[in-house]
N, C-alpha and C positions, 0 to 999 in steps of 0.2 A: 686748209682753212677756206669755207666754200663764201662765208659773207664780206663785203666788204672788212677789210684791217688798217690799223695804224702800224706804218711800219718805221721802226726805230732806229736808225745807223751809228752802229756804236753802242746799240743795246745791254751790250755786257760791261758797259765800262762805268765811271761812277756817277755822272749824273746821268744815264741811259739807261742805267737798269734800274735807281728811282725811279726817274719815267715810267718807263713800263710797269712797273708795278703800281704804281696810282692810275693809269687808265686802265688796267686790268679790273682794279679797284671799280671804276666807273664805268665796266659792263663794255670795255671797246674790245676786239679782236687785234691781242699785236703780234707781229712778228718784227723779235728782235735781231738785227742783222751786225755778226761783229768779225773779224779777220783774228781777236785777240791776240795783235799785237798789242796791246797796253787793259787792254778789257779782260776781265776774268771769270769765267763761267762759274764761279761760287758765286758771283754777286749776283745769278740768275738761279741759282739752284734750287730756290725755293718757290721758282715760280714755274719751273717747268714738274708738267703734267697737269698742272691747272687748268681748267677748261678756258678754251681762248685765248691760251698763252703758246708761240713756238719760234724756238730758237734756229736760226741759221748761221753755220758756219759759212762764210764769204767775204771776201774782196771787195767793197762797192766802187773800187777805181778799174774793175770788172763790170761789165754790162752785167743788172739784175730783169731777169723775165719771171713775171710770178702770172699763176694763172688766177687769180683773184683779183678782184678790183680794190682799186688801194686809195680809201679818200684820203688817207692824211700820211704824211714823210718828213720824220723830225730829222736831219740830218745833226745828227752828232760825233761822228766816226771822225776821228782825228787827234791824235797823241796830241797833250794838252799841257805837259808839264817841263817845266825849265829843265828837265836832266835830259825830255825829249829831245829841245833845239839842239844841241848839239850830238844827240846819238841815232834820232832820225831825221835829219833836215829835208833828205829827198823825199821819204814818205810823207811827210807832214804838207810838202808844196802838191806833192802829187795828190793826198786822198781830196784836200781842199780846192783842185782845179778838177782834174778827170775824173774824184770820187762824188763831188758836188753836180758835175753836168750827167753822171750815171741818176744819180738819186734826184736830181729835177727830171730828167726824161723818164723816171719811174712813174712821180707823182703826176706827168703830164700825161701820158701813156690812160690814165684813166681819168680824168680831169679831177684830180684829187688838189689837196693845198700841202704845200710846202715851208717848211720853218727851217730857217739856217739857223744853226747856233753858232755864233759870232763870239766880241769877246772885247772886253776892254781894250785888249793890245791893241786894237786898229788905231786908238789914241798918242800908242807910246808915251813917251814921258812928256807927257801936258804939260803943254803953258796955259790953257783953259784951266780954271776949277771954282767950282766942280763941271765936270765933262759933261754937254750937251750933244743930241743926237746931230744937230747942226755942225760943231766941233768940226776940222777935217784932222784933225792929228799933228806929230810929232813923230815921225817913224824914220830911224835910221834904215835904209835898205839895204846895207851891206852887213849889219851890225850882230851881235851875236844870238839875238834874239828875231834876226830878218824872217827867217823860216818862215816861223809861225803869224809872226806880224803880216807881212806880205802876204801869206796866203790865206788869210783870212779876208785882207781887203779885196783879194782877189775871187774869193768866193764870195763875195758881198756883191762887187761889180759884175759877176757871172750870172747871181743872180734876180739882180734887177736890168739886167741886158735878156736872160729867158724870160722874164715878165713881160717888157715890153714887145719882145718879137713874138712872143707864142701865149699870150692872154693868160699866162697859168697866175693860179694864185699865191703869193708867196709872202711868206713874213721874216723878218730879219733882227734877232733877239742878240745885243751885245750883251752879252753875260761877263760882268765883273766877278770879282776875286769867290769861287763857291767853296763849302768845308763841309763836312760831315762823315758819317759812314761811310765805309767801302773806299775810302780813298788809301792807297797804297801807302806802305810806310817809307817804303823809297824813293818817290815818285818827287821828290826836291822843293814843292808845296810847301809853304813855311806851317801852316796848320799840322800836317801831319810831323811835316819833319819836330817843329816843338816837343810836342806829343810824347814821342817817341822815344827825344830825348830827354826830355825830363821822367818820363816812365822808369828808365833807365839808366836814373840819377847821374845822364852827363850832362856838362856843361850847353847853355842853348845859345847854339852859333847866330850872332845878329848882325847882321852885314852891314858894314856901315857906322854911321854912328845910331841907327835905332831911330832917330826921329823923322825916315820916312815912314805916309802913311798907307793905311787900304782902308778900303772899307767890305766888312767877309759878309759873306747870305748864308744861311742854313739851306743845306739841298733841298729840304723840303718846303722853303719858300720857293726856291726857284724854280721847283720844278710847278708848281703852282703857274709862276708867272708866262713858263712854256706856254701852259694849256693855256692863259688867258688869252696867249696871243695867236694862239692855234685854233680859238675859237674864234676871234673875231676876224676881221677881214681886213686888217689893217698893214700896208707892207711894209711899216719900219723902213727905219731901224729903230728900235726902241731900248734902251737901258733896261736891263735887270739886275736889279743887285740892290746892297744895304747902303743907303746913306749916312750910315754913323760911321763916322772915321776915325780911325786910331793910329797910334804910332805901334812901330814892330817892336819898340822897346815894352808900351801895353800890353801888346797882346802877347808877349813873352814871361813877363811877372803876372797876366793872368792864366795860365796856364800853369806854371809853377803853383800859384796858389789853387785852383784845383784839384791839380793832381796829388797835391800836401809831398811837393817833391823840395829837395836840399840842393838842386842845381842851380849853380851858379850861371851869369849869362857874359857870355863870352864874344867882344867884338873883333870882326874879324873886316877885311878891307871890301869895300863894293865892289861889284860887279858891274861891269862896262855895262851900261844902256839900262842902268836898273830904275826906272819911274820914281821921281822926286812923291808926289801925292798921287792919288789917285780916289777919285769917288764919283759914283755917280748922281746927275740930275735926274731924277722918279718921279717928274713932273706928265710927261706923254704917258706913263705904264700904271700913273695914279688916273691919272682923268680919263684916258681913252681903255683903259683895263679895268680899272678901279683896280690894279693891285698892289699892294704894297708890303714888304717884308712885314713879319712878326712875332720871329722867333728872335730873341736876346743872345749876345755872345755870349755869355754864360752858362745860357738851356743849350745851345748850340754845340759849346763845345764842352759841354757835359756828355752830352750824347755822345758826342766823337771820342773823346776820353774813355768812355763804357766800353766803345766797340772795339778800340784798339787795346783796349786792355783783356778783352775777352780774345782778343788775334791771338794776343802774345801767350796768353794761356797755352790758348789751343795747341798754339807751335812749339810748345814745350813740354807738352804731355806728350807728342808725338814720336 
């Protein structure tokens, strides 16, 4: 790749390789950078041999040397899902400290800009609501879910401490609950896992009594609100995500009624450190971005219902 590129970390995984594929869309040069451990090269396969498009197999908690100049580095690389805390806890602290300070000395390297993709967790289970950028959290650091939480905050404080030492430009995206395509069916994700199970007319496991809430994005809002915040020059932290909140009970009888499935919903006991509510303020990512969600839960997980039902095909005609 001889012109300037966007380079993606975590490009293969599921909101990495929407990415990449909307600024392929928008005429950028990417290279997507993944180790797949949780990222999947089908989720890329379509986009390789496209012009402008190329795939790296790598480590970025490995020093990366490219010989192209690299203006822009969305840092996404990092197992993201609740079956991850406890099957990769090491990798997850690690790609989020030494895979974080590789990928700012990338973007620095060329005086390009940098986007961490952060993440509700840094909030833990709020006593704010709804969650402002201000918020500092609720975060057990011992807890079952520490991993990811912790190092997240600790990629957030790594890189607004490379900002201030080394003038690079950096933006810092908390990305609430995301859903759509390519997300894994085992991946422990209540959207997928739903899905799945109701596809498969079993019962839908609701932890708890159901009336904790989220509030979900369609990946194609979010990835939206990446770019917004990759194009301006603002360092966050900023909220992404849906401000329409629901309870897990909703969002389980609407997925049943979707899918026109006969599963019954099934409660089963919480999980230690599991977030009473949870939603974001889009009050900075409306005004300073102008962006804001506008896909509906229903278009949203329409989609997502289409694509796992075309997975399950696939893997049965095999």
């Amino acid at each position: 790749m001889s012109s300037e590129c966007t380079v993606v970390t975590g490009g293969a995984g599921f909101i990495g390789s929407h990415l990449c594929e909307v600024l392929l869309r928008d005429g950028r040069q990417v290279l997507a950078v993944d180790n797949f451990s949780t990222g999947r090269r089908k989720n890329v396969a379509h986009l390789l041999g496209q012009p402008g498009f190329a795939l790296l197999e790598h480590d970025i908690c490995e020093p990366l040397l490219l010989d192209t100049e690299v203006g822009l580095v969305f840092h996404l690389a990092s197992p993201a899902s609740p079956v991850d805390f406890s099957r990769l806890p090491l990798e997850i602290l690690r790609v989020n400290s030494q895979g974080t300070w590789n990928a700012l000395a990338l973007a620095e390297r060329s005086h390009g800009r940098f986007v961490l993709a952060s993440t509700s967790e840094v909030y833990g289970d709020p006593l704010e609501h709804p969650q402002r950028e201000t918020y500092w959290g609720n975060v057990n650091p011992t807890g079952p879910r520490s991993a990811y939480d912790e190092a997240k905050r600790f990629a957030e404080a790594l890189t607004v401490a490379y900002r201030r030492r080394h003038g690079l430009s950096t933006g810092i995206a908390r990305i609430f609950n995301s859903y759509g395509p390519r997300m894994r069916r085992d991946d422990g994700r209540v959207v997928p896992t739903f899905i799945s199970q109701a596809l498969e007319g079993k019962p839908l496991t609701v932890f708890g009594d159901g009336n904790q809430t989220r509030s979900f994005c369609y990946v194609g809002d979010m990835v939206g609100g990446l770019i917004a915040l990759a194009d301006a020059d603002h360092p966050g932290p900023i909220n992404l995500g849906n401000p329409q909140e629901m309870t897990i009970s909703d969002l389980a009888r609407m997925v049943v009624e979707l899918t026109a499935s006969k599963s019954p919903i099934a409660l089963q006991p919480a999980p230690a450190d599991d977030p009473r509510r949870r939603r974001p303020d889009i009050s900075l990512s409306r005004d300073l971005l102008g962006w804001v969600p506008s896909t509906s839960p229903e278009a949203g997980l329409a989609k997502t219902i289409e694509y796992m039902r075309r997975e399950t095909a696939g893997k049965s005609a095999v």
